[in-house]
N, C-alpha and C positions, 0 to 999 in steps of 0.2 A: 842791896843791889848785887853786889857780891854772890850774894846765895843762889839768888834770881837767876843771875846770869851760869850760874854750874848746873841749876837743877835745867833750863834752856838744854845746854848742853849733853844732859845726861838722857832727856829727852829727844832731844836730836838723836844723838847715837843707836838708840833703842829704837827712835823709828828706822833708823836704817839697818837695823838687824834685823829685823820683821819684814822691811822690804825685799831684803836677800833673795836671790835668786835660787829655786830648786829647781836640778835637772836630774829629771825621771828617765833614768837608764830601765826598759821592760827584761824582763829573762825569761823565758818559757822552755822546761822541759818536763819531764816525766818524771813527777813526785813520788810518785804510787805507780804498781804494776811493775810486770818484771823487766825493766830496763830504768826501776827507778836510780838505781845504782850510780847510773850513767847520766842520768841528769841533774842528782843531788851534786857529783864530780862539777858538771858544767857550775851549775848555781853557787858552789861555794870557791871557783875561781872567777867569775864576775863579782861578788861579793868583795872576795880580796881586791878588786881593782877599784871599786870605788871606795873601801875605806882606804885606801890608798892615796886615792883625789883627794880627799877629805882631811887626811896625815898632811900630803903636802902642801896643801891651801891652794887647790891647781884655779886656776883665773880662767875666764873666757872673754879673750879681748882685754885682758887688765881686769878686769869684773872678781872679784871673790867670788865665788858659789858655794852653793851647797848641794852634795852629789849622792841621790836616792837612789837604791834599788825595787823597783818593783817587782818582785815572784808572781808565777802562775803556773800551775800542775795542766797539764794534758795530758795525762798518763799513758802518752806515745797514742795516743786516739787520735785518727783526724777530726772525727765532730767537735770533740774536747778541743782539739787546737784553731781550731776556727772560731768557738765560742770564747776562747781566751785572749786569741787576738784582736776578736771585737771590742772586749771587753778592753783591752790596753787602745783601741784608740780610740772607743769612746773616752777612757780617761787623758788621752792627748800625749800618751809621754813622748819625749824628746827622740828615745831611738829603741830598737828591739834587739836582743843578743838571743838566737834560736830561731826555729826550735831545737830539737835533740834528733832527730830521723826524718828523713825524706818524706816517708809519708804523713809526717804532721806538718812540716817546714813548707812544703808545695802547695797547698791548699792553705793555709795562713797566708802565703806569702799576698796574695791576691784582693785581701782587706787589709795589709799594711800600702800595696800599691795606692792602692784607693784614697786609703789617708794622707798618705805623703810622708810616711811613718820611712827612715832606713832601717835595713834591716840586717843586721849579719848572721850565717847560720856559724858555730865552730866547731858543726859534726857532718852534716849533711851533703851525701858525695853523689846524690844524682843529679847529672847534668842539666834534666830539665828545670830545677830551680832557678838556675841565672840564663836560661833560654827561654823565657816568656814574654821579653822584652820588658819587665822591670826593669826601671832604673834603680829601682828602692832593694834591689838585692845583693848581698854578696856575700862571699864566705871565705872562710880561712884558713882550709885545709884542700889536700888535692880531691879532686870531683873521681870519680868512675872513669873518666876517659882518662885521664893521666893514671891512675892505678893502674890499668888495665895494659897502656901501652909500656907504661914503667916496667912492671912487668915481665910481660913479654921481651923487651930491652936485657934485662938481666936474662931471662932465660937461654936467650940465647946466647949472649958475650959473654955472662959470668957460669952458669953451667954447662954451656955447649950442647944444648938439646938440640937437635937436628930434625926427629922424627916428633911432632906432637900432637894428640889426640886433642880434643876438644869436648867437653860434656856440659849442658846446662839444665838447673832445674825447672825451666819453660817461665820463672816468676820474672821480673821487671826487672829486678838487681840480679839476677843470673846470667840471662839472655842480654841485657846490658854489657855486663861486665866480662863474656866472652866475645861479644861482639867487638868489644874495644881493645882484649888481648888479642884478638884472631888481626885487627886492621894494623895493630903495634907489631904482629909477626910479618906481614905483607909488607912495613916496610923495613925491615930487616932481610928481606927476601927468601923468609921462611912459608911454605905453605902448611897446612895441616893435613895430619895424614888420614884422621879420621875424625867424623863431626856427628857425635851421638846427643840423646837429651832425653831425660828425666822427669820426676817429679818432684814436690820438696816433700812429700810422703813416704817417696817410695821406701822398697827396704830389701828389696830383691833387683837386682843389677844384671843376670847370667847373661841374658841375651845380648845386651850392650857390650857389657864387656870382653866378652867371645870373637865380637866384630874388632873391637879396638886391639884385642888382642891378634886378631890376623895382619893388625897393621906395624905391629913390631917397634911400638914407640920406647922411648926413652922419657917420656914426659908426659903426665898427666895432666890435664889444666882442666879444675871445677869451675864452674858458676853456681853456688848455692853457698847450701848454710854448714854446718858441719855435724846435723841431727842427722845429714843422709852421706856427706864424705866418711865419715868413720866408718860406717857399715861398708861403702863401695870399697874402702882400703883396705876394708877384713876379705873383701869378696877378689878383690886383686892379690892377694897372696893366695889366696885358696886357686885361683887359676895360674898362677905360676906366672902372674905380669910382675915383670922384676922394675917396670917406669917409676918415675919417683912421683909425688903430685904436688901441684901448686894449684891457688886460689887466692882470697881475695880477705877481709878481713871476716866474710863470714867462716870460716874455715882455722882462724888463725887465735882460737884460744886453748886451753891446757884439756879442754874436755873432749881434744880429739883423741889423745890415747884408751882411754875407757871406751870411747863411741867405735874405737876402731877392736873393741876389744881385743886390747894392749898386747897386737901386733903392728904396732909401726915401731917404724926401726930410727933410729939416731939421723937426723940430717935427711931423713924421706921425704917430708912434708917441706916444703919451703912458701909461704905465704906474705900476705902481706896490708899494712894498715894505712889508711891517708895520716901522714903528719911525720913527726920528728924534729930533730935539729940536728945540724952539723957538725962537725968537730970545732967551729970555731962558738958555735952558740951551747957545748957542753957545760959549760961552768955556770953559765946563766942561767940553764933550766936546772939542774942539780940544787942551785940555791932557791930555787921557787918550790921546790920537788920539798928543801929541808922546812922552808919557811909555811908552806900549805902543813907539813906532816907536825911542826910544832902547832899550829894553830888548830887544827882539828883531828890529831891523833889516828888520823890514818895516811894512806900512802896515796898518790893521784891516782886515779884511775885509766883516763887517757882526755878528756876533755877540759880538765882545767887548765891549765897553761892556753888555750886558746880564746873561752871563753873570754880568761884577763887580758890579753890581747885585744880581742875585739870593744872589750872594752873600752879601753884607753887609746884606741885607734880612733874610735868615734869622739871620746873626749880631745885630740889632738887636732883634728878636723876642725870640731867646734872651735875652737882656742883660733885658730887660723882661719877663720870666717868671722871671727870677734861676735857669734851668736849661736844659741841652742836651739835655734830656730832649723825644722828637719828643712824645710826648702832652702834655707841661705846655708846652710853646713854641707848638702847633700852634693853639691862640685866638688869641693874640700874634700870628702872622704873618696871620693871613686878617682882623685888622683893622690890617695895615701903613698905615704913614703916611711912608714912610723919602723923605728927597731924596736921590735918588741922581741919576748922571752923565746919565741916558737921560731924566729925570721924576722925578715923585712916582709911587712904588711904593705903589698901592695897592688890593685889591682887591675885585669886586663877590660878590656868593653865590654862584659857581658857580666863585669863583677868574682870572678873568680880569682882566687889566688893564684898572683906571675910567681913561675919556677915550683912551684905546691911541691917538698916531698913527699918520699913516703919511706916508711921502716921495712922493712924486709927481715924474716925469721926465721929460723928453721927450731926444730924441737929435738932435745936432748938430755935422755932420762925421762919422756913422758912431758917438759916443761919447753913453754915456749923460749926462745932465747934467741937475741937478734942479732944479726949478722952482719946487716949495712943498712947505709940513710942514704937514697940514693932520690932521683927527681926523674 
């Protein structure tokens, strides 16, 4: 009887590990293609955050779980990320972290609506994703409109630009993101002195710049990438425009000194990226920074610490709805309050991160190097 009654028991147990509950956290970025860089970064800070749930036996409701990641490559494609987000809700998971860029995030976002799927992006800064009237969207770094006027904010109080031209390369995130530096000048009660525009092609500037140059600025401000700022900053020293220039994060990596061929000067360039942390959240990301670089022997790139974030924002939510269920968690998360590694996760009506920083840089010796974490 004895026996009876343990083997009962060891059978009970066993069915109730089998019963265990798995919640299917989706990831989608760009495995393959050239910004896989950037989403392998995302993937393998989502990753850390759920064997982390998993370390610390995290419960929803009391419940024990078991906490899965599911990967999906979109290779920064829109068709690729529409077919992948299908794909994640036909399989039902619990919540989606991504995509990696706007133009895969925006057109995904529209089959997780559908499903009832949440969804957070921890890269994607144009506006229109949490302006669709989704409720299934949000994200966790600053969008375009706050870069743009962040920006603009600095430009004027912390370098005293007075005179600034404005140039855009006519693309979506160009014209975007001067429109939202020019609206962040207007209310600082800066106007612009000159409003020129481009191509992301182009490679020849004279004309534009001849004009911008009758307007005697002190400041340059790009909307584009940095395959066409480097060549306009070689063509601004060649016209004798002494303005310094700032831009956006397309602008704001080390291959502007080559692009410009390696005429820019120390502190010229000043740009800038959605995300950071403060002076009081330095220690916390430093240790995620040592704890990512001991586990996969490189260094973050810029997306992980968000990703892990958004993670564990949604697993906190759940825990506070006592279900993994996206309709009964999805109140939970859109009035998030979670401290995570990057900030306080927490969001406004339309899903976007309240207070978003962003980093600001300037380059020295050819190298980017940052200057302030400002909002």
């Amino acid at each position: 009887m004895k026996k009876q009654a343990l083997l009962m028991v060891a059978l009970s147990a066993a069915g109730l590990a089998s019963a265990q509950e798995t919640v299917r956290i989706g990831h989608v970025a760009a495995m393959t293609g050239p910004v896989a860089h950037f989403g392998k970064d995302s993937e393998n800070g989502a990753r850390m955050a759920i064997d982390a749930l998993n370390a610390r036996g995290a419960t929803i409701g009391g419940r024990k779980v078991k906490w899965a990641l599911v990967p999906e490559d979109d290779s920064g494609d829109p068709k690729q990320a529409t077919a992948a987000a299908q794909k994640l809700a036909d399989a039902r998971v619990n919540g989606v972290i991504g995509h990696e860029t706007s133009g895969t995030t925006i057109p995904a976002s529209k089959i997780y609506y559908d499903a009832g799927i949440p969804q957070i992006s921890a890269s994607a800064t144009n506006p229109k994703y949490t302006l669709q009237g989704f409720n299934t969207t949000f994200r966790v770094v600053a969008n375009d409109t706050q870069l743009g006027r962040g920006l603009a904010r600095y430009a004027v109080k912390n370098m005293g630009a007075k005179r600034i031209a404005v140039v855009d390369d006519r693309t979506a995130y160009g014209q975007g993101l001067v429109a939202e530096f020019s609206n962040g000048l207007r209310q600082q009660g800066v106007n612009v002195v000159a409003r020129e525009f481009t191509n992301d092609k182009a490679t020849d500037f004279a004309a534009i710049l001849t004009k911008i140059r009758a307007s005697n600025p002190d400041l340059v401000f790009f909307g584009g990438m940095n395959a066409v700022a480097g060549p306009m900053l070689r063509q601004m020293k060649q016209l004798g425009i002494q303005a310094k220039m700032m831009g956006g994060d397309g602008i704001c990596s080390d291959a502007m000194q080559p692009l410009s061929g390696n005429t820019m000067s120390d502190g010229q360039v000043v740009c800038a990226e959605a995300g950071g942390v403060e002076e009081s959240g330095k220690a916390g990301m430093e240790r995620f920074r040592a704890d990512y670089r001991k586990r996969y022997g490189i260094d973050v790139q810029i997306i992980a610490p968000y990703s892990y974030d958004a993670v564990l924002a949604i697993a906190a939510a759940m825990d506070r709805a006592g279900s993994s269920a996206p309709a009964k968690y999805l109140p939970e998360l859109a009035k998030s309050n979670y401290k995570g590694v990057t900030g306080t996760i927490a969001f406004d009506k339309n899903g976007d991160i309240r207070d978003g920083v962003l980093t600001l840089y300037t380059f020295k010796g050819g190298h980017r190097t940052p200057i302030a974490v400002t909002k």
